[in-house]
C-alpha positions as protocol buffer text, in pm:
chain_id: "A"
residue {
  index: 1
  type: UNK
  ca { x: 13481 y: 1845 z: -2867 }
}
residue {
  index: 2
  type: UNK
  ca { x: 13586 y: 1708 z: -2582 }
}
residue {
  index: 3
  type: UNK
  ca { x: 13328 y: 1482 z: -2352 }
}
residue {
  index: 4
  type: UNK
  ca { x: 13211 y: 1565 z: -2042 }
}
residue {
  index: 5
  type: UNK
  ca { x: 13062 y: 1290 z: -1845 }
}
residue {
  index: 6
  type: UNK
  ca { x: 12830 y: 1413 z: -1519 }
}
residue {
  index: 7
  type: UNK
  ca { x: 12570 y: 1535 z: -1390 }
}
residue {
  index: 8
  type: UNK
  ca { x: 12401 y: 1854 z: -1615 }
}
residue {
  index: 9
  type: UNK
  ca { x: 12116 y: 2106 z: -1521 }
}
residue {
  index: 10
  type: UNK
  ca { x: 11910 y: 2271 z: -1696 }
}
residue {
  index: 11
  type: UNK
  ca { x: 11821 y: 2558 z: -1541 }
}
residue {
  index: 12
  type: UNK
  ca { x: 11555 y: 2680 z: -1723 }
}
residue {
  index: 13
  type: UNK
  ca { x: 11334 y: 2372 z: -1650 }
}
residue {
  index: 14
  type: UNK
  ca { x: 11502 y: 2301 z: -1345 }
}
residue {
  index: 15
  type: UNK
  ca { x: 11591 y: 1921 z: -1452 }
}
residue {
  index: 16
  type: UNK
  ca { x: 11951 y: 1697 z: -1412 }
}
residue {
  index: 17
  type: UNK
  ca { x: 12075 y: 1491 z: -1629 }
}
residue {
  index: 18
  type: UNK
  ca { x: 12303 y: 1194 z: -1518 }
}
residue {
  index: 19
  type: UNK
  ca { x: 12547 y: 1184 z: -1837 }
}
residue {
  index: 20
  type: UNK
  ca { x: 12785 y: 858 z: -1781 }
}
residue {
  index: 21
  type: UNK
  ca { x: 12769 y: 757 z: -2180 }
}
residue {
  index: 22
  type: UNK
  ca { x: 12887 y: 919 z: -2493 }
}
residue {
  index: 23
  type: UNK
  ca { x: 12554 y: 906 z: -2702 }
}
residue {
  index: 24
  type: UNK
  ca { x: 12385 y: 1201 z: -2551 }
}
residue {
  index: 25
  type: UNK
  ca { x: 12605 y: 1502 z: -2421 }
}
residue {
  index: 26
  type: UNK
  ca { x: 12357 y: 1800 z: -2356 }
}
residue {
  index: 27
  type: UNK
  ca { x: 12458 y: 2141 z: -2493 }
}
residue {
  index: 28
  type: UNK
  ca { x: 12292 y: 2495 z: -2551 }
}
residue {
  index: 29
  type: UNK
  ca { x: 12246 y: 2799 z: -2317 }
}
residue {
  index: 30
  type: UNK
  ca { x: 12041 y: 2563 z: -2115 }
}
residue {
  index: 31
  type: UNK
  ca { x: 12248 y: 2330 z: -2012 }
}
residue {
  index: 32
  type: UNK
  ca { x: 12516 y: 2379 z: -1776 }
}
residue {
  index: 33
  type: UNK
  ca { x: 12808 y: 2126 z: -1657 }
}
residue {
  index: 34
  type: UNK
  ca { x: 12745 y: 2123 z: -1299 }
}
residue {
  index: 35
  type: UNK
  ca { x: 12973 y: 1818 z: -1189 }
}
residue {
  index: 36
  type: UNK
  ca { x: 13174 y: 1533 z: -1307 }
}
residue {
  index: 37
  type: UNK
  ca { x: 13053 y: 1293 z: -1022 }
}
residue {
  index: 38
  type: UNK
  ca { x: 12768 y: 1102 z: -1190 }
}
residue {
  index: 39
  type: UNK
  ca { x: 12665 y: 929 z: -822 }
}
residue {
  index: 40
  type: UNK
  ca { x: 12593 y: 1274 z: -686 }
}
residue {
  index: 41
  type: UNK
  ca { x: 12256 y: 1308 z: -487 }
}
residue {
  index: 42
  type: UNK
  ca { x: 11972 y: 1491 z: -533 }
}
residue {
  index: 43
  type: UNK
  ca { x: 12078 y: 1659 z: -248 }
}
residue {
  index: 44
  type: UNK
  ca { x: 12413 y: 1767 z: -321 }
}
residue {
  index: 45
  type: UNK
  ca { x: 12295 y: 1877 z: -637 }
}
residue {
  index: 46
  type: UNK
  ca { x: 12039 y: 2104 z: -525 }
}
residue {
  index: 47
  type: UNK
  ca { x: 12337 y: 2247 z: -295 }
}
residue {
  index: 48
  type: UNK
  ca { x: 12558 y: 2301 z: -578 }
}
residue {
  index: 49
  type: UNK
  ca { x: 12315 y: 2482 z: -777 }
}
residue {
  index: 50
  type: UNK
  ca { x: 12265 y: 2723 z: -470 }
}
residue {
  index: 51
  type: UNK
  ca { x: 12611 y: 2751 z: -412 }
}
residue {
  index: 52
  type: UNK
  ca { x: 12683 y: 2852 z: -762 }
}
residue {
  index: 53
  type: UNK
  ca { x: 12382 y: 3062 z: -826 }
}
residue {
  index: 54
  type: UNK
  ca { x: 12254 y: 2908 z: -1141 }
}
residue {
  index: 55
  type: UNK
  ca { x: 11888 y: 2908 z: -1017 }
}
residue {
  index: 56
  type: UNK
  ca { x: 11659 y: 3108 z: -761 }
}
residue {
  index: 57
  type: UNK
  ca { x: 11527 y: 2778 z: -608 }
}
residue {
  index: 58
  type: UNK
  ca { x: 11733 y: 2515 z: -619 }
}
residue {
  index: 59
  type: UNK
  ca { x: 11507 y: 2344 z: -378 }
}
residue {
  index: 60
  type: UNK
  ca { x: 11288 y: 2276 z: -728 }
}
residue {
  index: 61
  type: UNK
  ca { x: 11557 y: 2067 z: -913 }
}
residue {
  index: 62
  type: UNK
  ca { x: 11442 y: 1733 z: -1019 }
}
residue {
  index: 63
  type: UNK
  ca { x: 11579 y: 1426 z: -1210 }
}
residue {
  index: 64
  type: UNK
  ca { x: 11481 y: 1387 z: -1586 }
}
């Protein structure tokens, strides 16, 4: 498996992950990969999710 440091979503709960260590990689339907830039803001992230259409409000996304 090959690691993916980043920023995840999980866009059931609407929650980010900041990934930038090997212990804890998230996985499952849940999760998605949304970037490999783990300084990314709030902001941009909220823009990305919009842009990609992973969630209806992006505006909701918050930090874990």
């Amino acid at each position: 498996m090959q690691q993916r440091f980043g920023i995840y979503l999980n866009t059931k709960e609407l929650k980010v992950a900041r990934i930038n260590f090997p212990y804890w990689i998230p996985s499952g339907p849940d999760w998605v990969f949304l970037t490999p830039e783990v300084n990314t803001t709030l902001l941009k992230i909220r823009d990305l999710a919009g842009e990609k259409r992973l969630v209806a409000e992006p505006e909701k996304i918050v930090w874990i």
